[in-house]
MARFI-283720 format. One record per atom (N, C-alpha, C): residue number from 1; residue in three letters; x, y, z. Coordinates in steps of 0.2 Angstrom, whole numbers, plus 2048, in hexadecimal, padded with zeros to 3 digits. Atoms other than C-alpha are relative to their C-alpha. Example, Ala and Ser with C-alpha at 12.3 -4.5 7.8 and 13.67 -1.06 7.14 Angstrom:
# residues 2
+-----+------+-----+-----+-----+
| pos | code |   X |   Y |   Z |
+-----+------+-----+-----+-----+
|   1 |  ALA | 804 | 7FA | 800 |
|   1 |  ALA | 83E | 7EA | 827 |
|   1 |  ALA | 804 | 806 | 800 |
|   2 |  SER | 7FC | 7FA | 7FF |
|   2 |  SER | 844 | 7FB | 824 |
|   2 |  SER | 7FC | 805 | 803 |
+-----+------+-----+-----+-----+
***
This chain:
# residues 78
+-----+------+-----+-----+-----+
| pos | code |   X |   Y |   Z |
+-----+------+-----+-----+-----+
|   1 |  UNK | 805 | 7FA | 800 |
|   1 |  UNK | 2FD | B9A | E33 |
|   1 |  UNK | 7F9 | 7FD | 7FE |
|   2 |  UNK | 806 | 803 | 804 |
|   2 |  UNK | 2EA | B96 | E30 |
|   2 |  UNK | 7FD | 806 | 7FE |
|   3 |  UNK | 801 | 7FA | 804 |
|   3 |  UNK | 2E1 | BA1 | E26 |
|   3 |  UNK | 7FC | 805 | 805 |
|   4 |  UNK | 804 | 7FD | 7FC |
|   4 |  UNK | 2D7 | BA9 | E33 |
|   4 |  UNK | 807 | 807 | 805 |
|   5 |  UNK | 7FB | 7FD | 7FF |
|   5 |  UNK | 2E8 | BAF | E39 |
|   5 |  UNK | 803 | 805 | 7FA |
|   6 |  UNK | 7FE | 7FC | 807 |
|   6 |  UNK | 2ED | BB6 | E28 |
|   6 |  UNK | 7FA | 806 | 7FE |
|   7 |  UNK | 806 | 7FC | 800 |
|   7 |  UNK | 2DC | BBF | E28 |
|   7 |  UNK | 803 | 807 | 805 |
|   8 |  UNK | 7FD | 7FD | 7FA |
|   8 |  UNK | 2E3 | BC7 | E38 |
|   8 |  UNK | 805 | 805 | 7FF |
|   9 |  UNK | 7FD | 7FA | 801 |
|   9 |  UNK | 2F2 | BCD | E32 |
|   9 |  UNK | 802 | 804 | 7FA |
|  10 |  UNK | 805 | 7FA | 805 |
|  10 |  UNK | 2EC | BD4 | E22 |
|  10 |  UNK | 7FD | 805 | 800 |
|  11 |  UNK | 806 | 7FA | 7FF |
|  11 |  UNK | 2DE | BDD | E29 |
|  11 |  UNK | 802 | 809 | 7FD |
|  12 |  UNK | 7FD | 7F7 | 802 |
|  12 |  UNK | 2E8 | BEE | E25 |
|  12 |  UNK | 804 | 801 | 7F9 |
|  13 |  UNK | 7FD | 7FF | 808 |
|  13 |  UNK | 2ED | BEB | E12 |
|  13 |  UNK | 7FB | 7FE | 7FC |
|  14 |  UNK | 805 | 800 | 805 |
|  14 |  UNK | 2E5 | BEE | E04 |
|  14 |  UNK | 803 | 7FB | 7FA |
|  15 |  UNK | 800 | 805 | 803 |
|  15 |  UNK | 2E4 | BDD | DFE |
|  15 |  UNK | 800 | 801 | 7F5 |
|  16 |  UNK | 7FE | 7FB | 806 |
|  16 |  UNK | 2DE | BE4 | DED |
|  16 |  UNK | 802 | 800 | 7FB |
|  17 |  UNK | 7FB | 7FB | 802 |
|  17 |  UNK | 2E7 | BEF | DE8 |
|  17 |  UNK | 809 | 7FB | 7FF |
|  18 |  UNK | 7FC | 805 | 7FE |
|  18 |  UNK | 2F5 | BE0 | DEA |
|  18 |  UNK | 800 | 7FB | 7FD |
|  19 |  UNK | 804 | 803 | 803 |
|  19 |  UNK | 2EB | BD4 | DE0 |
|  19 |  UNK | 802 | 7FA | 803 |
|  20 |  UNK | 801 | 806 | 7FA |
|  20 |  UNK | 2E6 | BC8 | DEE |
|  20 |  UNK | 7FA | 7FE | 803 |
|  21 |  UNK | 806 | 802 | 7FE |
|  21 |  UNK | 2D7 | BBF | DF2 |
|  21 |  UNK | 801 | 7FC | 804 |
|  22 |  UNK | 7FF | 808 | 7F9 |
|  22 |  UNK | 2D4 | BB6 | E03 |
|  22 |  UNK | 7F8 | 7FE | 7FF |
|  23 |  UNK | 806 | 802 | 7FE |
|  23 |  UNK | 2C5 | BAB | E05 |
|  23 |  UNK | 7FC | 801 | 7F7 |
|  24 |  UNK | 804 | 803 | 807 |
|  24 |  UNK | 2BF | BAA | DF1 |
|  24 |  UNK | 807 | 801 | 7FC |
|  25 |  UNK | 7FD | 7FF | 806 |
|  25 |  UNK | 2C7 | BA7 | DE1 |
|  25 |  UNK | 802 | 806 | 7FC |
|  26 |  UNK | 7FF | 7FC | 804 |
|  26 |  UNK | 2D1 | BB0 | DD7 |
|  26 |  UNK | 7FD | 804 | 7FA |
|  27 |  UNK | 804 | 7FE | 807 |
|  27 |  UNK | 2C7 | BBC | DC8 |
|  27 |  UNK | 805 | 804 | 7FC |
|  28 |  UNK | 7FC | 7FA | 802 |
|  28 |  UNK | 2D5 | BC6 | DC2 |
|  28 |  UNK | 807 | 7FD | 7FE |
|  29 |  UNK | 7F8 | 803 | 802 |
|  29 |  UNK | 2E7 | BC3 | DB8 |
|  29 |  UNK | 802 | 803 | 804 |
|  30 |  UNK | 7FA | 7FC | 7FD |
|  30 |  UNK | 2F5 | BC8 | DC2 |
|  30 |  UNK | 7FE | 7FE | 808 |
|  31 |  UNK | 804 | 7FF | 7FA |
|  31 |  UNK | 2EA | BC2 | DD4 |
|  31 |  UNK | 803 | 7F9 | 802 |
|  32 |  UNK | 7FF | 803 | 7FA |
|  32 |  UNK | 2ED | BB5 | DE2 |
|  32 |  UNK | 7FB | 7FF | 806 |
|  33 |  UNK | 808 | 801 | 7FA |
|  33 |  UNK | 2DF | BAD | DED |
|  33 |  UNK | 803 | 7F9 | 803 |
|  34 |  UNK | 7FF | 805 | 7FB |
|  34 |  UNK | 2DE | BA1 | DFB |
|  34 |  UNK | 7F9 | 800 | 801 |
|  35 |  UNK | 808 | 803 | 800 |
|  35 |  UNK | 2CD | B98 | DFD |
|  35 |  UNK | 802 | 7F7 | 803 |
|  36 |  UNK | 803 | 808 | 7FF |
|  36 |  UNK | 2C7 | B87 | E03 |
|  36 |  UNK | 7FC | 7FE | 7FD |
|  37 |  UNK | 805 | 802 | 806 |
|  37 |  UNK | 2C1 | B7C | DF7 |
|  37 |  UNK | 7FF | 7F8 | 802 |
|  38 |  UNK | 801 | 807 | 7FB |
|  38 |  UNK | 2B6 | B6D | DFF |
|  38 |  UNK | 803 | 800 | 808 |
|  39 |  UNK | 7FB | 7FF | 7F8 |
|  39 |  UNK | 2C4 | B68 | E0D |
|  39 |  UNK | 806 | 7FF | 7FC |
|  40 |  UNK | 7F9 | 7FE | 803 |
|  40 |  UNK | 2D3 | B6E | E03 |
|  40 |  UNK | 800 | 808 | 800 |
|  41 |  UNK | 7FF | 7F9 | 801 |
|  41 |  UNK | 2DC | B7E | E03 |
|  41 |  UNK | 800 | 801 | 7F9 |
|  42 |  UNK | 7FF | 7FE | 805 |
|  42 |  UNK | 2E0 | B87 | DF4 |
|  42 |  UNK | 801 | 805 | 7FE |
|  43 |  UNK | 7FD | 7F8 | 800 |
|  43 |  UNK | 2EC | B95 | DEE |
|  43 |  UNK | 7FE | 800 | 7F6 |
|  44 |  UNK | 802 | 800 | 808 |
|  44 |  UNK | 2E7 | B9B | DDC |
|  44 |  UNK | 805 | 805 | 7FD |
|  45 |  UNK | 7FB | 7FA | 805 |
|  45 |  UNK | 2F3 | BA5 | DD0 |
|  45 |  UNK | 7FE | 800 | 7FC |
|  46 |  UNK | 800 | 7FE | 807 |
|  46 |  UNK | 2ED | BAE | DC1 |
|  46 |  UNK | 803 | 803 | 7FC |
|  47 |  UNK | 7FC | 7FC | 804 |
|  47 |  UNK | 2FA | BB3 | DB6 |
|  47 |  UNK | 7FF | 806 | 7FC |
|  48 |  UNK | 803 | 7FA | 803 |
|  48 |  UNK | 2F8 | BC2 | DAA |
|  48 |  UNK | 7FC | 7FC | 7F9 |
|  49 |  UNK | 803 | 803 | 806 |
|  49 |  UNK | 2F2 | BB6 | D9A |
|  49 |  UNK | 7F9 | 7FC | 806 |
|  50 |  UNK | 807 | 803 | 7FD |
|  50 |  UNK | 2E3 | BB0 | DA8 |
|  50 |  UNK | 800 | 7FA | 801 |
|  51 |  UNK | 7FE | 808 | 7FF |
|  51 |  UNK | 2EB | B9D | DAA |
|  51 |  UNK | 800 | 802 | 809 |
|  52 |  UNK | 800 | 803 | 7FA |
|  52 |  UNK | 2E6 | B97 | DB9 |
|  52 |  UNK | 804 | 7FA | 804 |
|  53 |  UNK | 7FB | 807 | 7FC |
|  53 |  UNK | 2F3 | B8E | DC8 |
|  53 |  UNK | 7FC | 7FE | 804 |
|  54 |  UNK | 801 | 800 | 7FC |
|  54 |  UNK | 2EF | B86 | DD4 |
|  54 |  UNK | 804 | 7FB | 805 |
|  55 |  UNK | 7FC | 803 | 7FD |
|  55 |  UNK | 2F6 | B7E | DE3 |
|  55 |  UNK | 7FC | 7FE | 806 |
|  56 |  UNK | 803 | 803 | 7FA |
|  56 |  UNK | 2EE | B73 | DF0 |
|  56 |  UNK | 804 | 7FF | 806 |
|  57 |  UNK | 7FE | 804 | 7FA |
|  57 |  UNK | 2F0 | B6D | E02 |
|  57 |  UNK | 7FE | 803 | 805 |
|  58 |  UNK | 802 | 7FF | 7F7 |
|  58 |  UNK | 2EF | B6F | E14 |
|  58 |  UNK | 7FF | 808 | 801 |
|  59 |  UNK | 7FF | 7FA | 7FF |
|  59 |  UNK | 2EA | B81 | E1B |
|  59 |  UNK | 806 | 804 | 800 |
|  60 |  UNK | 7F9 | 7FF | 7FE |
|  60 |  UNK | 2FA | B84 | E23 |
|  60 |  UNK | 803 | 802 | 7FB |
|  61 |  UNK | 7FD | 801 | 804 |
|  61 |  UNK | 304 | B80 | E14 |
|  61 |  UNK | 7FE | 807 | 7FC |
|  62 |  UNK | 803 | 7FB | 807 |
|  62 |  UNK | 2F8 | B8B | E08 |
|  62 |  UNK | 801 | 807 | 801 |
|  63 |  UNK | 802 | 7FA | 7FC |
|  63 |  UNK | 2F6 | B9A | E14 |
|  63 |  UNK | 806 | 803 | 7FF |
|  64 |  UNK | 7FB | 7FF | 7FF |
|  64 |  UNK | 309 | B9A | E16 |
|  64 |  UNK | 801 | 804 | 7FA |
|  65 |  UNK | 7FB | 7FE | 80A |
|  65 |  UNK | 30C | B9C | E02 |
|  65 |  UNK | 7FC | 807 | 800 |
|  66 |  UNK | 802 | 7F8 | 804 |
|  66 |  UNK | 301 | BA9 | DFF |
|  66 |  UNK | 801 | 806 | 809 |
|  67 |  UNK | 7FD | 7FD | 7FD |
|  67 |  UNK | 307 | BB2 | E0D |
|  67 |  UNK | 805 | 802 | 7FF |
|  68 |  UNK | 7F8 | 7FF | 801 |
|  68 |  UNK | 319 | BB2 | E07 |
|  68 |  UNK | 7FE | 804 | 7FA |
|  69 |  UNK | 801 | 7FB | 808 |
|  69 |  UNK | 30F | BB9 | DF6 |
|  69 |  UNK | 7FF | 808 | 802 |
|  70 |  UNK | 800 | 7F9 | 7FC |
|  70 |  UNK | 308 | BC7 | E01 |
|  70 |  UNK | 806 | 804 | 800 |
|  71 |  UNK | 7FA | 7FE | 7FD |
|  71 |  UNK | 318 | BCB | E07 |
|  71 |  UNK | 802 | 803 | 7F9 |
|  72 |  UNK | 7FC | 7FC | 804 |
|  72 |  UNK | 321 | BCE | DF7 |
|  72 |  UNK | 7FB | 804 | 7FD |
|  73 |  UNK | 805 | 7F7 | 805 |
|  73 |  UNK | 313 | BD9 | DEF |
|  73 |  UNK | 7FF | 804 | 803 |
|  74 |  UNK | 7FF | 7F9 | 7FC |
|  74 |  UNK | 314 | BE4 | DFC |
|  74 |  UNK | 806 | 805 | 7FF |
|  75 |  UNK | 7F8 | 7FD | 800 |
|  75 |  UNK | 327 | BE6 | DFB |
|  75 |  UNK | 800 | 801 | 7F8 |
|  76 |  UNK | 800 | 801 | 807 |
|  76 |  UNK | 324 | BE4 | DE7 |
|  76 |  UNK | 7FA | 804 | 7FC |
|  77 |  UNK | 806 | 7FE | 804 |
|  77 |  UNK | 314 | BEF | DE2 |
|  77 |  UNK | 801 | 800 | 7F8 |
|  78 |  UNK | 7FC | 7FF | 808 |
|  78 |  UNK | 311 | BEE | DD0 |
|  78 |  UNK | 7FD | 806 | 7FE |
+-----+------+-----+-----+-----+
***
């Protein structure tokens, strides 16, 4: 999946309220973002103490994960 696709089929959730960022960096504990940084991807997790993860690599790869994260806070609202 590239992210353009993951754009796609998001469009109808309130990212949010989900605590999901596409296309910038994470600002928020408890949040998850997908951005391009230079030519690298990048999935970001901010815990609730505001430690920042991060995880590099290919689109595909990155788009994939934070789409799998989507998925469980849907099913998992907090």
């Amino acid at each position: 999946m590239k992210f353009n696709e993951l754009l796609e089929v998001t469009k109808d959730i309130d990212l949010e309220a989900i605590g999901v960022s596409l296309g910038k960096a994470a600002n928020k504990s408890e949040m998850i973002s997908c951005f391009v940084d230079g030519d690298e991807w990048v999935m970001q997790e901010v815990d609730d103490r505001q430690r920042v993860f991060e995880k590099r690599g290919k689109e595909e790869d990155i788009v994939r994960k934070v789409y799998g994260n989507i998925k469980l806070r849907i099913r998992q609202p907090k």
